[in-house]
LUMRO-964673 format. One line per field, with one value per residue (C-alpha): x, y, z; residue number from 1. Coordinates in Angstrom, 1 decimal. Example, Ala and Ser with C-alpha at 12.3 -4.5 7.8 and 13.67 -1.06 7.14 Angstrom:
BEGIN
xx	[12.3_13.7]
yy	[-4.5_-1.1]
zz	[7.8_7.1]
seq	[1_2]
END
This chain:
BEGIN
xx	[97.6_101.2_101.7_104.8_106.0_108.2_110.3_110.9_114.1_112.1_109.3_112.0_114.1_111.0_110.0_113.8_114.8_113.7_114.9_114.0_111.8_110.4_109.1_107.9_105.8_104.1_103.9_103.0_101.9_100.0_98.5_97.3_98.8_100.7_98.9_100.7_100.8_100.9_101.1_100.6_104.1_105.4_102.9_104.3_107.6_106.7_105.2_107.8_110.7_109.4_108.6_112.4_114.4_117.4_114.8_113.6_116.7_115.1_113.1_109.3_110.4_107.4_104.7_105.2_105.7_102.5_100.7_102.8_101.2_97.9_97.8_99.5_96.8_94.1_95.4_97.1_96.0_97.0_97.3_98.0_100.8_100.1_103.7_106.8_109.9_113.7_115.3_117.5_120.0_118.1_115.3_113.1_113.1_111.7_108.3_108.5_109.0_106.4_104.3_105.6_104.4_100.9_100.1_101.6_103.3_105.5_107.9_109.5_111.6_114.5_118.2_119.1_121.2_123.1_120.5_118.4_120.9_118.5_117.0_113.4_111.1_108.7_106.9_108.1_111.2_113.3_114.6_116.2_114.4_116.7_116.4_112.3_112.3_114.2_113.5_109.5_107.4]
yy	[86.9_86.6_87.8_89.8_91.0_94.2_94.7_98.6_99.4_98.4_101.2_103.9_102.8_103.1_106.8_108.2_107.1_105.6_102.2_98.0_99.0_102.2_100.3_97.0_99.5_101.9_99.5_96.5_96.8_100.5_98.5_95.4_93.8_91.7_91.4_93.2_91.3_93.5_92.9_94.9_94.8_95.3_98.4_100.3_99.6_101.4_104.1_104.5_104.4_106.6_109.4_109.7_112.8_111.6_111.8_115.4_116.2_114.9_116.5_115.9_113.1_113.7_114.0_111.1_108.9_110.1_109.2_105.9_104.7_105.8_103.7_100.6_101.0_101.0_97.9_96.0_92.5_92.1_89.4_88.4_85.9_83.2_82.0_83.7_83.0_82.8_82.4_85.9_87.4_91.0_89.4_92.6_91.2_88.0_89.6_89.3_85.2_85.4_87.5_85.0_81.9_83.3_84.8_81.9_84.7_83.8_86.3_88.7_90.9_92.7_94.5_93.5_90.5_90.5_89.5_87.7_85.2_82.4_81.8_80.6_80.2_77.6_78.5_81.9_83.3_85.4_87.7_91.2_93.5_93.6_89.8_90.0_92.6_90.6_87.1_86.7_90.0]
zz	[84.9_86.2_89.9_91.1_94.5_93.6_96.9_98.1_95.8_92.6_93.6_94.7_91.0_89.0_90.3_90.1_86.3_83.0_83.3_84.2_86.8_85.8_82.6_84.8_87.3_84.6_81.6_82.9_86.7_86.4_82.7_85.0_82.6_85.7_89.6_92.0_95.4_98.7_102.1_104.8_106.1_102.9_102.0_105.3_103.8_100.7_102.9_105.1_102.3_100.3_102.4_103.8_103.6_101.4_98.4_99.0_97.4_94.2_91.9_91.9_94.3_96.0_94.1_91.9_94.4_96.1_92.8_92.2_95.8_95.0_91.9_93.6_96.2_94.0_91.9_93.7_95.8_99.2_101.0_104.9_105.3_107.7_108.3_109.2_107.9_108.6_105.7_104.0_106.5_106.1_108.4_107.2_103.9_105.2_104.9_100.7_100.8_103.2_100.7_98.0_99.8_100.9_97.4_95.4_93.1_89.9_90.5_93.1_91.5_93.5_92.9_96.2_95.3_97.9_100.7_98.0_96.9_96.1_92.6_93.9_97.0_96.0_92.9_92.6_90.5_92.3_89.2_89.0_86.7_83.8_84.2_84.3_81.6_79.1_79.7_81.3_80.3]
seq	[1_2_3_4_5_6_7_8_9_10_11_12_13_14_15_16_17_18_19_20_21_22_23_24_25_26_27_28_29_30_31_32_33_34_35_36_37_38_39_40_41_42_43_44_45_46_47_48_49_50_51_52_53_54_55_56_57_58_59_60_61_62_63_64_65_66_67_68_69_70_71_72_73_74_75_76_77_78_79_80_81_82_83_84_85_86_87_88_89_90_91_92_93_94_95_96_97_98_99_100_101_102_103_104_105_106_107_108_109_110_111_112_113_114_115_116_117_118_119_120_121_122_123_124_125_126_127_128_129_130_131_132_133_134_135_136_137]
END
């Protein structure tokens, strides 16, 4: 089974609107049809993310992002990096190569391109959705 790292914008995308990662988080993660790999750093990031004000303003915000982390909970893998990196100029987002390194995943998948400006770390494809979703489902 493929692993993937979805970083925090790919969780918030897939609860607002039908699209790339809506489709990657309840067709193919919520299917274990791919391994989600977690961290503990990067699960308070989803925790803390999702549970800001800005999305109140959202319909059933709420709600189904308190049943997208139960699932993700309940699925996914988590691992404990042992190394710490410095390596995208967001240092908060060194936490998912760390995750990639540790859980040897094939893909992190992101639509922050601007931080994440490298194609790989090691063994793992650094892809946007739309990129994932066409090209390595």
């Amino acid at each position: 089974m493929q692993k993937i790292i979805l970083d925090t914008n790919i969780v918030v995308s897939a609860i607002i609107q039908k699209s790339y990662p809506h489709y990657i988080v309840y067709e193919h993660v919520f299917e274990e049809q791919l391994q989600l790999c977690l961290s503990k750093a990067l699960w308070d990031e989803y925790c803390e993310v999702l549970a800001r004000s800005k999305f109140t303003k959202i319909p059933h915000f709420k709600n189904n992002s308190d049943i997208v982390l139960n699932r993700l909970m309940k699925i996914a893998v988590f691992y404990e990096p042992k190394i710490f990196l410095d390596i995208i100029k967001d240092k908060d987002d060194n936490k998912l190569l760390e995750l990639a390194d540790e859980s040897n995943a094939n893909f992190l998948i992101t639509g922050n391109h601007l931080d994440f400006n490298i194609t790989h770390y090691n063994n793992t494809l650094i892809l946007s959705p739309r990129n994932f979703w066409e090209n390595f489902r």
